[in-house]
C-alpha positions in Angstrom: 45.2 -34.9 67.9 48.5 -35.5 70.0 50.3 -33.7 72.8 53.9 -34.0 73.1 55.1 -31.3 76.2 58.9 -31.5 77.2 61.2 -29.8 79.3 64.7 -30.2 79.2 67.9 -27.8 81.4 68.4 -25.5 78.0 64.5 -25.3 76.9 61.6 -23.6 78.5 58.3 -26.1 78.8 56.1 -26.1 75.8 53.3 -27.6 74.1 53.4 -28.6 70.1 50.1 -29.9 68.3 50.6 -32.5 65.3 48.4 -32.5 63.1 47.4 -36.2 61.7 48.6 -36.6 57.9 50.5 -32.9 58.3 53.9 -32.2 58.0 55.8 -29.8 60.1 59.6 -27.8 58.9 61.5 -27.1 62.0 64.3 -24.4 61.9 66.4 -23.4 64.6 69.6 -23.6 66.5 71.0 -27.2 67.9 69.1 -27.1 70.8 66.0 -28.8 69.3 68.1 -31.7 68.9 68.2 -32.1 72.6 64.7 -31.8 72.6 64.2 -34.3 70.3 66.7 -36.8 71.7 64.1 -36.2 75.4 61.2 -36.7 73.5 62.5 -39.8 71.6 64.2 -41.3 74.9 67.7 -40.9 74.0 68.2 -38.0 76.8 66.8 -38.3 80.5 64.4 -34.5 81.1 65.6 -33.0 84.4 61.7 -32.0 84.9 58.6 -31.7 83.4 57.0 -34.8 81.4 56.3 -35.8 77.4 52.7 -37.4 76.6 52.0 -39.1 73.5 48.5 -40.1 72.4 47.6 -39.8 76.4 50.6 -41.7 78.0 53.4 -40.5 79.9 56.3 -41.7 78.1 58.4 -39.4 79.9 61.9 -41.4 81.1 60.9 -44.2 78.7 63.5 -46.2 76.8 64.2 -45.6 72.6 62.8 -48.9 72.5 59.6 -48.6 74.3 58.9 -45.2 72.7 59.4 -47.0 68.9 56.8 -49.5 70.2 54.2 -46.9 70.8 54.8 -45.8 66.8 57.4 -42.8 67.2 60.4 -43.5 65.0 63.5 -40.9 64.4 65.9 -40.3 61.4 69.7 -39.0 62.8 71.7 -36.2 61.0 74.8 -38.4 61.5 74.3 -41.8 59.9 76.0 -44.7 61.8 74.6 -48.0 60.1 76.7 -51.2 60.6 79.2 -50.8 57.8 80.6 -54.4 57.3 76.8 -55.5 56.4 74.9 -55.3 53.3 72.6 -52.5 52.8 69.5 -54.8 52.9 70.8 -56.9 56.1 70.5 -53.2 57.8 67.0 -53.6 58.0 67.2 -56.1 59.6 67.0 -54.8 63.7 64.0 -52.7 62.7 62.3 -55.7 60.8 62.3 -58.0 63.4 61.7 -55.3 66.3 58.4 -56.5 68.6 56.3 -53.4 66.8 56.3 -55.0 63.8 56.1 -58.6 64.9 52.5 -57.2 67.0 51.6 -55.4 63.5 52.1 -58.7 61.8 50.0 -60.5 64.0 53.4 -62.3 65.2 54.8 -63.7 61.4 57.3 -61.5 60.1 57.3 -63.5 57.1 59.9 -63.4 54.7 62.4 -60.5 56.2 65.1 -60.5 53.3 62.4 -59.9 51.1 60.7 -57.3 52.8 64.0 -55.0 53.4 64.6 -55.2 49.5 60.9 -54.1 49.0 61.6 -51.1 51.4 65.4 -49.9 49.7 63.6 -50.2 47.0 61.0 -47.4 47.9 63.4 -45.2 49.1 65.1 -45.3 45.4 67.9 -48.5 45.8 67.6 -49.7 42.8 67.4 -53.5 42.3 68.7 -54.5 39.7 71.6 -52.6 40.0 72.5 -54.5 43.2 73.1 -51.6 45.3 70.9 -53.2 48.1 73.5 -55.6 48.3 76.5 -53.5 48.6 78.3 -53.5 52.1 77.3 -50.2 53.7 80.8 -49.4 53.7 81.2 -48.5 49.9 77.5 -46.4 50.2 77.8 -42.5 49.0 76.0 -40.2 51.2 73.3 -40.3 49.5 72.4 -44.1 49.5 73.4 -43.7 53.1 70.8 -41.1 54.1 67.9 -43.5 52.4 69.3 -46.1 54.0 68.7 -44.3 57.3 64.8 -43.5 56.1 64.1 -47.4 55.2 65.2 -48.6 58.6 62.7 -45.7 60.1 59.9 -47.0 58.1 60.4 -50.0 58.4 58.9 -49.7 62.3 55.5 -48.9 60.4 55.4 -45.8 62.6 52.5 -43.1 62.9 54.7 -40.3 64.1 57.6 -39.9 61.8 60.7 -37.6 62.8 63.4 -36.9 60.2 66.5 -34.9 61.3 68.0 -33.2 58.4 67.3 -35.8 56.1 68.4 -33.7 53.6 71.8 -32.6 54.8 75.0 -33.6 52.5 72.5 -34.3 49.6 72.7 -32.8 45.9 69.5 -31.0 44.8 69.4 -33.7 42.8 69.4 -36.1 45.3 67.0 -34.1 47.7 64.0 -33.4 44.6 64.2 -37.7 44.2 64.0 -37.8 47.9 60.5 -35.5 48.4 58.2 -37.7 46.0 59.1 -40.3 49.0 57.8 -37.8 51.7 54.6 -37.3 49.8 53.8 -40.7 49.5 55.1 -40.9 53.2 52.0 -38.5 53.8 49.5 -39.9 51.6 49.5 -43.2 53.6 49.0 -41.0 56.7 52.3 -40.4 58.6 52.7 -37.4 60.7 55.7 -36.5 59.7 58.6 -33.8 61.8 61.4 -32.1 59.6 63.8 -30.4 61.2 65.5 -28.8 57.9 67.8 -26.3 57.2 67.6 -26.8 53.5 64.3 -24.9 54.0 64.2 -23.9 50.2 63.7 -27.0 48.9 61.5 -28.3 51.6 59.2 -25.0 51.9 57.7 -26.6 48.6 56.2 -29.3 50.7 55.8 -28.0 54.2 51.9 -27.3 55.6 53.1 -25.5 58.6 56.5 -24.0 59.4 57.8 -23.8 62.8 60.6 -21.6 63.9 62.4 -21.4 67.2 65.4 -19.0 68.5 67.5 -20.6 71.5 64.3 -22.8 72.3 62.2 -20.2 72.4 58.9 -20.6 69.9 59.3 -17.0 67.3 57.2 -18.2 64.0 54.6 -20.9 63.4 52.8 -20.6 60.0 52.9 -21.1 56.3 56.0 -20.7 54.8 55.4 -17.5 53.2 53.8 -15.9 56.5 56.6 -17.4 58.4 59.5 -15.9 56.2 57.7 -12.2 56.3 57.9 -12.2 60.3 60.2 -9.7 62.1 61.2 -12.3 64.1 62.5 -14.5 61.9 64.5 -12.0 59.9 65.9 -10.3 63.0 67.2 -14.0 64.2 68.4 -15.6 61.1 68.8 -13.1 58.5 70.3 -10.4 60.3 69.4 -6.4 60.2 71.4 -3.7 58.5 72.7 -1.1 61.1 
């Protein structure tokens, strides 16, 4: 079982439990993206302090964070656009986690990114992998953004509207990756909006309202709650 506990100026102190193997829907205002930028290093806390499998990581670096096996999606994809698809895997694939997971080979790299695209649904013999990331529809671009996450091997996954911009389409090929995601033992964070779709898949729903913790649940218990209606769905006068 893990702890994570974070305070940041806009949200009240808290505790969250993730589950090993679970995955988690997060819905709520933009708030929880400051959160998630202080518990994955990328915003200082004012107070208070984040723990993760018993260490204070609170203050710590992106870097040093990603070394201890908590790796991030963003909503707002920036990969480098003058490079091929594959050689964006390439910062990830040669980051110090995976060198120590590798026992210090990392082996044949070009190799390994194609593997990865590959998983997330590039297709290789179409040569899409090989494509500038400059020419990439959405789409490709949001895998793109997943391979380079597991590609640090992490054990605390955290994807930030992974499905935003997609096609249904697009998002029903993206959940068979999730569950396999899963299956090998990820715990895995979603903060969705496109909660139809990904209440098919969710164990546990979470839902906050200006920080503030209203819902935690199944989907169906979560969506019945007072709370969540009066918040998001509105009341009739």
């Amino acid at each position: 079982m893990t702890d994570l506990c974070s305070k940041s100026p806009k949200l009240e102190k808290r505790s969250a439990e993730y589950r090993r193997s679970t995955r988690s829907v997060l819905k709520f205002p933009q708030e929880i993206y400051w959160e998630l930028s202080v518990r994955t290093g990328f915003v200082k806390p004012t107070s208070g302090e984040i723990i993760y499998k018993g260490t204070t990581i609170t203050n710590w670096a992106p870097h040093r964070i990603v070394r201890l096996g908590i790796a991030r999606t963003f909503q707002m994809v920036k990969p480098f656009y003058q490079l091929p698809a594959y050689k964006n895997m390439i910062i990830p694939l040669y980051s110090p986690r995976v060198k120590g997971l590798a026992g210090g080979k990392y082996g044949d790299r070009d190799a390994v990114a194609l593997d990865l695209l590959e998983d997330v649904g590039f297709e290789r013999d179409s040569f899409v992998a090989y494509k500038v990331a400059s020419v990439l529809p959405q789409g490709y671009l949001k895998r793109l953004e997943l391979a380079k996450a597991m590609a640090l091997q992490p054990d605390l996954l955290i994807l930030d509207e992974l499905f935003s911009g997609l096609s249904l389409a697009e998002v029903a090929s993206m959940v068979p990756i999730i569950e396999k995601l899963r299956q090998e033992g990820k715990t895995i964070i979603m903060i969705e909006h496109r909660l139809k779709e990904l209440f098919r898949i969710a164990d546990r729903v979470v839902v906050l309202n200006y920080g503030t913790k209203i819902a935690e649940g199944d989907a169906e218990k979560v969506m019945e709650s007072e709370d969540v209606k009066n918040a998001y769905l509105g009341t009739e006068a």
